[in-house]
LOFI-110244 format. One record per atom (N, C-alpha, C, O): atom name; x, y, z. Coordinates in steps of 0.1 Angstrom, whole numbers, padded with zeros to 4 digits. Layout:
BEGIN
<node><a>CA</a><u>X</u><v>Y</v><w>Z</w></node>
...
***
This chain:
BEGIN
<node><a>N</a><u>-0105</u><v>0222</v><w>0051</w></node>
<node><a>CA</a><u>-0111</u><v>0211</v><w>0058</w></node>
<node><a>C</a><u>-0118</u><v>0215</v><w>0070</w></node>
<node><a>O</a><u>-0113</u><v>0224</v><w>0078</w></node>
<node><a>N</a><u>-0131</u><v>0208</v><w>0072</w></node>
<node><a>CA</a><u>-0137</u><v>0215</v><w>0088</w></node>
<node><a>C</a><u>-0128</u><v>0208</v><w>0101</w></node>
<node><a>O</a><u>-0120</u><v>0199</v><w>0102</w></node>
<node><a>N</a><u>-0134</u><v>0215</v><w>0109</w></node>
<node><a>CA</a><u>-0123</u><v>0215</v><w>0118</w></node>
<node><a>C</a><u>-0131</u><v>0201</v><w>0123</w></node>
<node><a>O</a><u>-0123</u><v>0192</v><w>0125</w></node>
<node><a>N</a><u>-0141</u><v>0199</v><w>0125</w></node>
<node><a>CA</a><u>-0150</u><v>0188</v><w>0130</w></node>
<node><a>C</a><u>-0142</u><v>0171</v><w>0124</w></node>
<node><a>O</a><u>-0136</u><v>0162</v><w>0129</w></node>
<node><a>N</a><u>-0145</u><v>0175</v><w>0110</w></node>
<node><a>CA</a><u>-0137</u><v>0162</v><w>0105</w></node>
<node><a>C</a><u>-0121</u><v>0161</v><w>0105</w></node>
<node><a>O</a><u>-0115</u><v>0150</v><w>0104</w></node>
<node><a>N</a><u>-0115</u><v>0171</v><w>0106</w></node>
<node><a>CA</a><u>-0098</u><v>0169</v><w>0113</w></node>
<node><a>C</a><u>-0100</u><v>0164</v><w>0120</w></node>
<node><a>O</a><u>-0094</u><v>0153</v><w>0119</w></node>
<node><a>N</a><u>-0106</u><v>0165</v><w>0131</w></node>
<node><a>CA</a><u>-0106</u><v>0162</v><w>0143</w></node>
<node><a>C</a><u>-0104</u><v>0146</v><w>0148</w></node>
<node><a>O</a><u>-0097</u><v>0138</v><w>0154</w></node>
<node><a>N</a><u>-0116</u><v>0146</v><w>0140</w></node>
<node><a>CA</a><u>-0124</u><v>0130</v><w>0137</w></node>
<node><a>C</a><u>-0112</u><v>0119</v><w>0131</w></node>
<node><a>O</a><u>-0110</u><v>0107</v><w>0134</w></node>
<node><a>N</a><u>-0103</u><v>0128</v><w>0119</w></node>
<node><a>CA</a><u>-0093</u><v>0124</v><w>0116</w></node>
<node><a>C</a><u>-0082</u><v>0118</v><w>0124</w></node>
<node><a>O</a><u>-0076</u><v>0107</v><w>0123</w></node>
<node><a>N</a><u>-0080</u><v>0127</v><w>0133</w></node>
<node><a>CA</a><u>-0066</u><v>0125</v><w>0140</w></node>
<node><a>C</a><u>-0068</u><v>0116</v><w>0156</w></node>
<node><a>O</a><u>-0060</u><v>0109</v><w>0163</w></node>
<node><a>N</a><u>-0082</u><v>0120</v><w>0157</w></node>
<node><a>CA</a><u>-0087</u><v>0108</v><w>0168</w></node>
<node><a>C</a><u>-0084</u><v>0093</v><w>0161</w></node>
<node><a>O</a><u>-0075</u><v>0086</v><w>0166</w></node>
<node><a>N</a><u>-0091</u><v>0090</v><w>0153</w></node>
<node><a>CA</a><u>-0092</u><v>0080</v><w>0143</w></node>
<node><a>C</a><u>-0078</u><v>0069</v><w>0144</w></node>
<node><a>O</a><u>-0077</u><v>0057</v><w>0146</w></node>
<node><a>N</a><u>-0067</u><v>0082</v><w>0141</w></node>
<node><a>CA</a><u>-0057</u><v>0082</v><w>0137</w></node>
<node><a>C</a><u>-0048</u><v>0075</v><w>0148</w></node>
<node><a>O</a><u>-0042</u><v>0064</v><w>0149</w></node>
<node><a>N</a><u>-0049</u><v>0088</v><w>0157</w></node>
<node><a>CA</a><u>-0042</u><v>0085</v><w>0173</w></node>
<node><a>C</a><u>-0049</u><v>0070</v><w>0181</w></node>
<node><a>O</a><u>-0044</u><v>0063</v><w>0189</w></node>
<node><a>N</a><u>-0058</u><v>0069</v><w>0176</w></node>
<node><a>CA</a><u>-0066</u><v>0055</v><w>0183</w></node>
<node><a>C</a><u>-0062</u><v>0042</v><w>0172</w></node>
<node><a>O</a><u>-0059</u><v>0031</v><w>0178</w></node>
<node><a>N</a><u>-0061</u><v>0043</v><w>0158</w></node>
<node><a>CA</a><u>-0053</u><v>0029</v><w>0155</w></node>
<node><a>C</a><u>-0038</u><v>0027</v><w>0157</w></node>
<node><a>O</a><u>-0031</u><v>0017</v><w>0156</w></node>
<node><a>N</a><u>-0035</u><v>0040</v><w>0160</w></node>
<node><a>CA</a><u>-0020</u><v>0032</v><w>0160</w></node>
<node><a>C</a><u>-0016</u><v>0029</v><w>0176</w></node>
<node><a>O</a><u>-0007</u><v>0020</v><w>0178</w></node>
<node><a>N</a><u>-0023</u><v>0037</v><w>0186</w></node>
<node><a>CA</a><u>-0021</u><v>0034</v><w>0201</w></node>
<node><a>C</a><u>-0030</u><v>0023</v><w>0206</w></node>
<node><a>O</a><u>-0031</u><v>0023</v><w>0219</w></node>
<node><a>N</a><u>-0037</u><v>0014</v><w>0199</w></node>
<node><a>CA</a><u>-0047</u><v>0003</v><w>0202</w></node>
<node><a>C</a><u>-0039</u><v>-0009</v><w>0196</w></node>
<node><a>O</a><u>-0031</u><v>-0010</v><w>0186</w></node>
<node><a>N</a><u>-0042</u><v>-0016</v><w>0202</w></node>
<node><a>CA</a><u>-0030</u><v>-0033</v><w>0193</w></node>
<node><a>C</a><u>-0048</u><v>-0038</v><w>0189</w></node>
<node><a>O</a><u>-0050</u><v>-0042</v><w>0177</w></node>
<node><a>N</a><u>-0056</u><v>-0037</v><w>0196</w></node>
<node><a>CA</a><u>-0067</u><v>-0044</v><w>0197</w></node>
<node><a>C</a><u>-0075</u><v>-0042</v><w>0180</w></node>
<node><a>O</a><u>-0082</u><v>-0050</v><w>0174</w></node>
<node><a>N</a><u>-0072</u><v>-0025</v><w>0178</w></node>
<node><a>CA</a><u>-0076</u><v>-0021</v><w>0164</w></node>
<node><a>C</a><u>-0071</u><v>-0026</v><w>0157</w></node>
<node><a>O</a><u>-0076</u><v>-0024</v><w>0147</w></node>
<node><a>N</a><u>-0062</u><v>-0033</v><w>0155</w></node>
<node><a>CA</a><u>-0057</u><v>-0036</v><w>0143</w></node>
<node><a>C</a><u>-0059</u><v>-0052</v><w>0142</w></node>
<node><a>O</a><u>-0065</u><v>-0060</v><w>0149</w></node>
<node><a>N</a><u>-0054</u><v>-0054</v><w>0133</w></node>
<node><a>CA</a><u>-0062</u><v>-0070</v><w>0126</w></node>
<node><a>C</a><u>-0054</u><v>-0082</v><w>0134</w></node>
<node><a>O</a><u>-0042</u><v>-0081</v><w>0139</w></node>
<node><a>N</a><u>-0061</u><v>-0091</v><w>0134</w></node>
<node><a>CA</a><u>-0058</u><v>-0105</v><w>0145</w></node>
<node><a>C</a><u>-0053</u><v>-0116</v><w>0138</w></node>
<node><a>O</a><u>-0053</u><v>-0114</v><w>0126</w></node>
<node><a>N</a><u>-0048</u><v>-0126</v><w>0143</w></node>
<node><a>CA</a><u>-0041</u><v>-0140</v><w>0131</w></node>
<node><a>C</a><u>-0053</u><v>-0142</v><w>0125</w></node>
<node><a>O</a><u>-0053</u><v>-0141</v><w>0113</w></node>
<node><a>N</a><u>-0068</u><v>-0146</v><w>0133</w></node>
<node><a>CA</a><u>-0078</u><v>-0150</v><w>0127</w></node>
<node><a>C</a><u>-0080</u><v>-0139</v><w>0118</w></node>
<node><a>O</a><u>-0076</u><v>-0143</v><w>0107</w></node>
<node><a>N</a><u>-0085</u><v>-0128</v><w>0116</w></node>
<node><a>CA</a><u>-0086</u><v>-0118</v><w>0105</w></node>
<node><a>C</a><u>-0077</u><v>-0117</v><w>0094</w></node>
<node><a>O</a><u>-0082</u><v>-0115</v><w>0083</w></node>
<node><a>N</a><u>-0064</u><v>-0117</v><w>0096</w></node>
<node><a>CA</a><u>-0054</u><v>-0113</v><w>0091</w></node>
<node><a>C</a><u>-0047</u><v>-0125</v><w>0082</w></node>
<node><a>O</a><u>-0039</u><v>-0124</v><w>0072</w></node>
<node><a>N</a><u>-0053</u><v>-0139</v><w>0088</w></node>
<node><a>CA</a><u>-0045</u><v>-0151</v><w>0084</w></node>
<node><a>C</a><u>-0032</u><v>-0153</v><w>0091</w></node>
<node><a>O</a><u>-0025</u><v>-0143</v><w>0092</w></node>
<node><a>N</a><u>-0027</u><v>-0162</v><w>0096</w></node>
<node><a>CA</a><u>-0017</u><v>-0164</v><w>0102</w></node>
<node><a>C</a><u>-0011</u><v>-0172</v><w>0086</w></node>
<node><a>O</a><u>-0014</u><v>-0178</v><w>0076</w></node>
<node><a>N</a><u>0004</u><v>-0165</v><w>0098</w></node>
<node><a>CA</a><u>0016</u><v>-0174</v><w>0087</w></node>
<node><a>C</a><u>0018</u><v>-0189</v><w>0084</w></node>
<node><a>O</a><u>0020</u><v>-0199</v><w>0091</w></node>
<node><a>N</a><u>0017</u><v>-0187</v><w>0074</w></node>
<node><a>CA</a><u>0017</u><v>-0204</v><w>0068</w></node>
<node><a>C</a><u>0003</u><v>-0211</v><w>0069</w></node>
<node><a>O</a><u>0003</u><v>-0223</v><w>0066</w></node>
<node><a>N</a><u>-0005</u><v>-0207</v><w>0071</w></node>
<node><a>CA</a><u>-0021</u><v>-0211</v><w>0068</w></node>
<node><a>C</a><u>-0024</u><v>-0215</v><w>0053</w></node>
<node><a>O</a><u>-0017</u><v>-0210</v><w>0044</w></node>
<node><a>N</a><u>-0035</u><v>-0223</v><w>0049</w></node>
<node><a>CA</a><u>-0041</u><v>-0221</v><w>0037</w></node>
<node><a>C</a><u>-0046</u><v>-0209</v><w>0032</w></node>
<node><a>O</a><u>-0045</u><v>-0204</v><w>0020</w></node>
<node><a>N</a><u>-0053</u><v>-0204</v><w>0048</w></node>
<node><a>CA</a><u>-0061</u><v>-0191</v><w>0041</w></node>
<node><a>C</a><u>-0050</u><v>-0177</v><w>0037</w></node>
<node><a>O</a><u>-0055</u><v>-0169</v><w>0029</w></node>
<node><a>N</a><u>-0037</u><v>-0176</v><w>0041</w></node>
<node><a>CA</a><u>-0027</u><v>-0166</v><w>0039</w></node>
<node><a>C</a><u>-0024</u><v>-0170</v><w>0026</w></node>
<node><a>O</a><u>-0029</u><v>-0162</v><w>0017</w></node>
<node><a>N</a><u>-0016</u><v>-0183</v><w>0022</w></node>
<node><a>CA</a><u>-0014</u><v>-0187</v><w>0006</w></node>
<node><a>C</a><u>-0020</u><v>-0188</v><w>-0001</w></node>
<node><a>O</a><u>-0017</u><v>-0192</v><w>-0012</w></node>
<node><a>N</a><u>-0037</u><v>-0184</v><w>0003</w></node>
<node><a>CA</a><u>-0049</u><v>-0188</v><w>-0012</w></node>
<node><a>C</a><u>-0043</u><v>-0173</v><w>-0014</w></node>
<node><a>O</a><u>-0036</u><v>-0169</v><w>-0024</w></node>
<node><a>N</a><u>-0049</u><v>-0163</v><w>0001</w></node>
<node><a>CA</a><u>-0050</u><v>-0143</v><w>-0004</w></node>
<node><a>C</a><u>-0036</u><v>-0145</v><w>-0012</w></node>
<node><a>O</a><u>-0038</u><v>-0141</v><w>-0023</w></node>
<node><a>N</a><u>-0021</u><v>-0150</v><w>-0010</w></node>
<node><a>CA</a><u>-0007</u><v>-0145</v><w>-0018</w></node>
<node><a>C</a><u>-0012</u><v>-0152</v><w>-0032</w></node>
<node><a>O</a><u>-0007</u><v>-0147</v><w>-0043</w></node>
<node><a>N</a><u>-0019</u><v>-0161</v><w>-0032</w></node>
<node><a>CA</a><u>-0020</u><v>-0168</v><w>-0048</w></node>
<node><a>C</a><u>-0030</u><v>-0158</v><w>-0053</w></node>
<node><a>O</a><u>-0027</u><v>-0154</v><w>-0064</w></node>
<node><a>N</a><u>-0044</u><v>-0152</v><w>-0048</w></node>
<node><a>CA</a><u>-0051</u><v>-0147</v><w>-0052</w></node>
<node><a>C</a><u>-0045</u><v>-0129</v><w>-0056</w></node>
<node><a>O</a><u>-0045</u><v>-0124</v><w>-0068</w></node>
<node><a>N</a><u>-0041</u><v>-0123</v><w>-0047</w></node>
<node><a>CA</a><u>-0033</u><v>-0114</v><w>-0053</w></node>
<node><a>C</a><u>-0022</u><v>-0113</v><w>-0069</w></node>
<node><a>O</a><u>-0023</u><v>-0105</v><w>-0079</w></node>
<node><a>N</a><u>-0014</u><v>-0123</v><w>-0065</w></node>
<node><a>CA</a><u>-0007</u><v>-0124</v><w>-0077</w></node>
<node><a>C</a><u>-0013</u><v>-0129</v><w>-0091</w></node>
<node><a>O</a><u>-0008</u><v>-0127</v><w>-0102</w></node>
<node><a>N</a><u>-0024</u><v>-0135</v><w>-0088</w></node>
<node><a>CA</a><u>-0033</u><v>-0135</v><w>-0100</w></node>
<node><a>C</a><u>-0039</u><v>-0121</v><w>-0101</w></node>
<node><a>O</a><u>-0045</u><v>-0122</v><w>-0112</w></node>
<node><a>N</a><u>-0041</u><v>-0113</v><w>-0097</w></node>
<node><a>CA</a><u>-0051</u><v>-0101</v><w>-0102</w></node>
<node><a>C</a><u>-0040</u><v>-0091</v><w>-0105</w></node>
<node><a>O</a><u>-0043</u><v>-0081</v><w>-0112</w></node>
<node><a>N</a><u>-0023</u><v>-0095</v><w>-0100</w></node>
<node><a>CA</a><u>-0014</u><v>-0082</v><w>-0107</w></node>
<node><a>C</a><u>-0010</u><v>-0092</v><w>-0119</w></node>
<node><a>O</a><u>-0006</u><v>-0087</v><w>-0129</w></node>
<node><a>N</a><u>-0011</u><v>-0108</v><w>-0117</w></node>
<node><a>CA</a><u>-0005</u><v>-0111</v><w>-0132</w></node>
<node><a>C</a><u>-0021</u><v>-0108</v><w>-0141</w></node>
<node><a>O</a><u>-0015</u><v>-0100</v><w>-0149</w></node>
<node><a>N</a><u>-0032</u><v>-0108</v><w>-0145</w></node>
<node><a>CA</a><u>-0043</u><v>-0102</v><w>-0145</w></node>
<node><a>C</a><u>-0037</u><v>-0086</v><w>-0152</w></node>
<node><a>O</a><u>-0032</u><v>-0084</v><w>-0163</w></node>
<node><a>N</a><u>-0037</u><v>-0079</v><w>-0142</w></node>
<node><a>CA</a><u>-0033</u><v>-0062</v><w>-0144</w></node>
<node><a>C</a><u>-0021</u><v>-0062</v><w>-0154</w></node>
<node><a>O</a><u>-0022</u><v>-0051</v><w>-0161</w></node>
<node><a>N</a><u>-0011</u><v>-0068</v><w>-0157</w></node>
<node><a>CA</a><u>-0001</u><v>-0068</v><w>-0164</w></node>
<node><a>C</a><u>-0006</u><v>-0072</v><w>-0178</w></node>
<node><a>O</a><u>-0002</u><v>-0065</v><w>-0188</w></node>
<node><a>N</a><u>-0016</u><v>-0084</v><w>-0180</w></node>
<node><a>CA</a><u>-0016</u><v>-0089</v><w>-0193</w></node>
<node><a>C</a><u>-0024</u><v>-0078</v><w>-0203</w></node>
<node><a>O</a><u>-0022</u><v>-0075</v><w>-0214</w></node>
<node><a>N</a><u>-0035</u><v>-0074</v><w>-0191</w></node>
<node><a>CA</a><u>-0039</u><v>-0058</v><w>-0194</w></node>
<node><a>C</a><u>-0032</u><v>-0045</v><w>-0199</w></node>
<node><a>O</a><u>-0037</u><v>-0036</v><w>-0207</w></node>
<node><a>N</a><u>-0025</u><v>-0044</v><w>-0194</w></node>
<node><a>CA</a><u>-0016</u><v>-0034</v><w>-0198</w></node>
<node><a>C</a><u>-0004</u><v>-0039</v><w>-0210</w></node>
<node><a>O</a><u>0005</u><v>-0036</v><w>-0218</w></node>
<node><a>N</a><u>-0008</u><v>-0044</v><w>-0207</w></node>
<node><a>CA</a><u>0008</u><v>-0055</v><w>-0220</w></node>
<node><a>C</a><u>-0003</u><v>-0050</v><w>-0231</w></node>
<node><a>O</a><u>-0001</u><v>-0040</v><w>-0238</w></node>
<node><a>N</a><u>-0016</u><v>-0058</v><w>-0231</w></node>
<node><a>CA</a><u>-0026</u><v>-0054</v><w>-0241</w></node>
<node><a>C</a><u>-0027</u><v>-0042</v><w>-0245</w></node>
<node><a>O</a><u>-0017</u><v>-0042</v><w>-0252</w></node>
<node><a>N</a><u>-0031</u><v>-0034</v><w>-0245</w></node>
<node><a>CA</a><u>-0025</u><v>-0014</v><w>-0241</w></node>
<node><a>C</a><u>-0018</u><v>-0012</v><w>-0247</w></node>
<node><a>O</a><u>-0022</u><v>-0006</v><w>-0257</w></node>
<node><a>N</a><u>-0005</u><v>-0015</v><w>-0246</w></node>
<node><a>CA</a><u>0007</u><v>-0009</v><w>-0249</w></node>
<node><a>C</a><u>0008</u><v>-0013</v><w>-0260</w></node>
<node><a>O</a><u>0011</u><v>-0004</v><w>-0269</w></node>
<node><a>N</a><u>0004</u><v>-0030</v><w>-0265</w></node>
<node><a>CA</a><u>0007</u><v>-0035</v><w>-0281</w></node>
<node><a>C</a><u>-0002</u><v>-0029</v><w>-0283</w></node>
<node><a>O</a><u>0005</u><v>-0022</v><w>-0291</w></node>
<node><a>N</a><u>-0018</u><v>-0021</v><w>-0285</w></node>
<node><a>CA</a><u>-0026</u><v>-0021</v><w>-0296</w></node>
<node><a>C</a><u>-0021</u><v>-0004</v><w>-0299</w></node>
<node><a>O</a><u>-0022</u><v>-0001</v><w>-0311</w></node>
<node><a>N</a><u>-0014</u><v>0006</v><w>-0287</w></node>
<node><a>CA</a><u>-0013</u><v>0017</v><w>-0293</w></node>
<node><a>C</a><u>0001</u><v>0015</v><w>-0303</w></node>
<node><a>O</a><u>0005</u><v>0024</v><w>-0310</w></node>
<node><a>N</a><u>0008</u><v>0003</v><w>-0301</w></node>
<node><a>CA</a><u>0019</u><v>-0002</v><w>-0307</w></node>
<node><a>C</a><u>0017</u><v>-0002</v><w>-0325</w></node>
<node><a>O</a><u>0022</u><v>0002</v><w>-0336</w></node>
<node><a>N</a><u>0007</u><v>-0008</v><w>-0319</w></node>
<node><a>CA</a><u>-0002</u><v>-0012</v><w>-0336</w></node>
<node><a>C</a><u>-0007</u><v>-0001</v><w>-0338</w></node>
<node><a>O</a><u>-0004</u><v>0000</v><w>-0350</w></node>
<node><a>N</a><u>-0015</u><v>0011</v><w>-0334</w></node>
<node><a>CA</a><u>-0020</u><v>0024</v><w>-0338</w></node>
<node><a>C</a><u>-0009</u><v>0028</v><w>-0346</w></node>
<node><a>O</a><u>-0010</u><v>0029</v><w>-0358</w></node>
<node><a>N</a><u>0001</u><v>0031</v><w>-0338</w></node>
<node><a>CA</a><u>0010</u><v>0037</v><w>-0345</w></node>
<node><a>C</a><u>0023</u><v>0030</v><w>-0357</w></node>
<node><a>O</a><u>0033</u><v>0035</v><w>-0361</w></node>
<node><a>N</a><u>0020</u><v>0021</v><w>-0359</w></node>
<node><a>CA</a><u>0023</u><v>0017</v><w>-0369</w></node>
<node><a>C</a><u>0018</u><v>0017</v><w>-0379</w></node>
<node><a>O</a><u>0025</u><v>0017</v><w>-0389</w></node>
<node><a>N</a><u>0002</u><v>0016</v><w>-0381</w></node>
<node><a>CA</a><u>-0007</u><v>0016</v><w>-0392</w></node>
<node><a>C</a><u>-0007</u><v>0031</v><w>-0391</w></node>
<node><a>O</a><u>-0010</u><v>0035</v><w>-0402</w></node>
<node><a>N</a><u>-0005</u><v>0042</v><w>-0382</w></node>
<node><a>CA</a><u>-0011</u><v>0057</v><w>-0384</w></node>
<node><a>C</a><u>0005</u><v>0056</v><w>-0395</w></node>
<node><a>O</a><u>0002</u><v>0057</v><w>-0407</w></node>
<node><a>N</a><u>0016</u><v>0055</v><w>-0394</w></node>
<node><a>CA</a><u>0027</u><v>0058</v><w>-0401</w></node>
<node><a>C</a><u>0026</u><v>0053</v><w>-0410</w></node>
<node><a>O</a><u>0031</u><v>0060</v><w>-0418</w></node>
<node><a>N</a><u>0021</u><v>0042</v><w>-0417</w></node>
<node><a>CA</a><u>0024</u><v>0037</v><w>-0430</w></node>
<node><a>C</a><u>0013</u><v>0044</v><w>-0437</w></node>
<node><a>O</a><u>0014</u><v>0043</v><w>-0450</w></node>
<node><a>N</a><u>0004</u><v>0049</v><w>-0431</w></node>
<node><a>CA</a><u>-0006</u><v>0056</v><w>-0440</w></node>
<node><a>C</a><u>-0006</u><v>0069</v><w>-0447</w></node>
<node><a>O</a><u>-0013</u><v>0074</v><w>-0456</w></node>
<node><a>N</a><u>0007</u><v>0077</v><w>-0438</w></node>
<node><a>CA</a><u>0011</u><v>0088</v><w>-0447</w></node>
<node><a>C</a><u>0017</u><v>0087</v><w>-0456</w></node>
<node><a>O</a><u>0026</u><v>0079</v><w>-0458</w></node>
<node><a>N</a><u>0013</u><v>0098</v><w>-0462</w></node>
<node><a>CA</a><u>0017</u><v>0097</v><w>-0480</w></node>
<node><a>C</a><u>0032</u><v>0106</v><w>-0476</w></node>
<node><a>O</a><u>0035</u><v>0114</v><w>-0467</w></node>
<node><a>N</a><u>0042</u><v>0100</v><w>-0489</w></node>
<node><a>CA</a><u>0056</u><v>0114</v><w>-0488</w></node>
<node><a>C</a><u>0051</u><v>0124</v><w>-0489</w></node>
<node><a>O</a><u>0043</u><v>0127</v><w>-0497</w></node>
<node><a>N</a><u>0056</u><v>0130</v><w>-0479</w></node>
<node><a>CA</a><u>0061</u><v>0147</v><w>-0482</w></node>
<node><a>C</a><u>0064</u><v>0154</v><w>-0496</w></node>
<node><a>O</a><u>0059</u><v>0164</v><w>-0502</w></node>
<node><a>N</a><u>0076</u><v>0143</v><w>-0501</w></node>
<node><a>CA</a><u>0077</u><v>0154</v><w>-0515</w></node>
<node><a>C</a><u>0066</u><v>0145</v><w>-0525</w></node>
<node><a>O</a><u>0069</u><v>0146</v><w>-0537</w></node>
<node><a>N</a><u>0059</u><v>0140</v><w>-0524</w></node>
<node><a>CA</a><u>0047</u><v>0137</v><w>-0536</w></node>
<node><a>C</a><u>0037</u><v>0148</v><w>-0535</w></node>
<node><a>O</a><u>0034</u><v>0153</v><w>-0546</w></node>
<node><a>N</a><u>0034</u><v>0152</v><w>-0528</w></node>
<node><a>CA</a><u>0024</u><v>0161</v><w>-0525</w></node>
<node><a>C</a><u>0030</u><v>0181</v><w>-0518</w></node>
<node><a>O</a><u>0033</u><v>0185</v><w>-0507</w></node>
<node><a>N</a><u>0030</u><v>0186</v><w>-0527</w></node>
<node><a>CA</a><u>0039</u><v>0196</v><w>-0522</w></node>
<node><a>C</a><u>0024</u><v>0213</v><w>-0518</w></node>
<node><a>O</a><u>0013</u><v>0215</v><w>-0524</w></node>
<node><a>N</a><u>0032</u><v>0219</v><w>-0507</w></node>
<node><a>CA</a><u>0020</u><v>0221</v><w>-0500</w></node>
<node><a>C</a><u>0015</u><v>0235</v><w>-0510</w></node>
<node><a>O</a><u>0004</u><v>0240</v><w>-0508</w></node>
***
């Protein structure tokens, strides 16, 4: 890594966590119990329940891959090598 962008790094670094002012505000951030805090928690959990149904999807069709790849082999002793 150059030494220039470490640098840059750890300034970066040392300046958000020793600044209150860097970091996000009620108005940015949403204050608790707001509309705008429970839309972003409703909006989140729609995009991981989203990401799940996706992946649920995934998992049954390699489910189904391998169930049709298995019934399609022929016995072993019908066919001798």
């Amino acid at each position: 890594m150059k030494p220039a962008l470490r640098l840059l790094g750890w300034t970066a670094g040392i300046a958000w966590i020793t600044t209150p002012s860097a970091q996000a505000c009620a108005v940015c951030f949403g204050a608790p119990g707001s509309n705008v805090n429970d839309a972003m928690a409703m909006a989140i959990g729609f995009m991981l329940l989203i990401l799940a149904a996706i992946f649920g999807f995934l998992v049954a069709f390699f489910f189904y891959l391998r169930r049709r790849a298995s019934a399609s082999l022929p016995d072993s002793t019908d066919h001798p090598l």
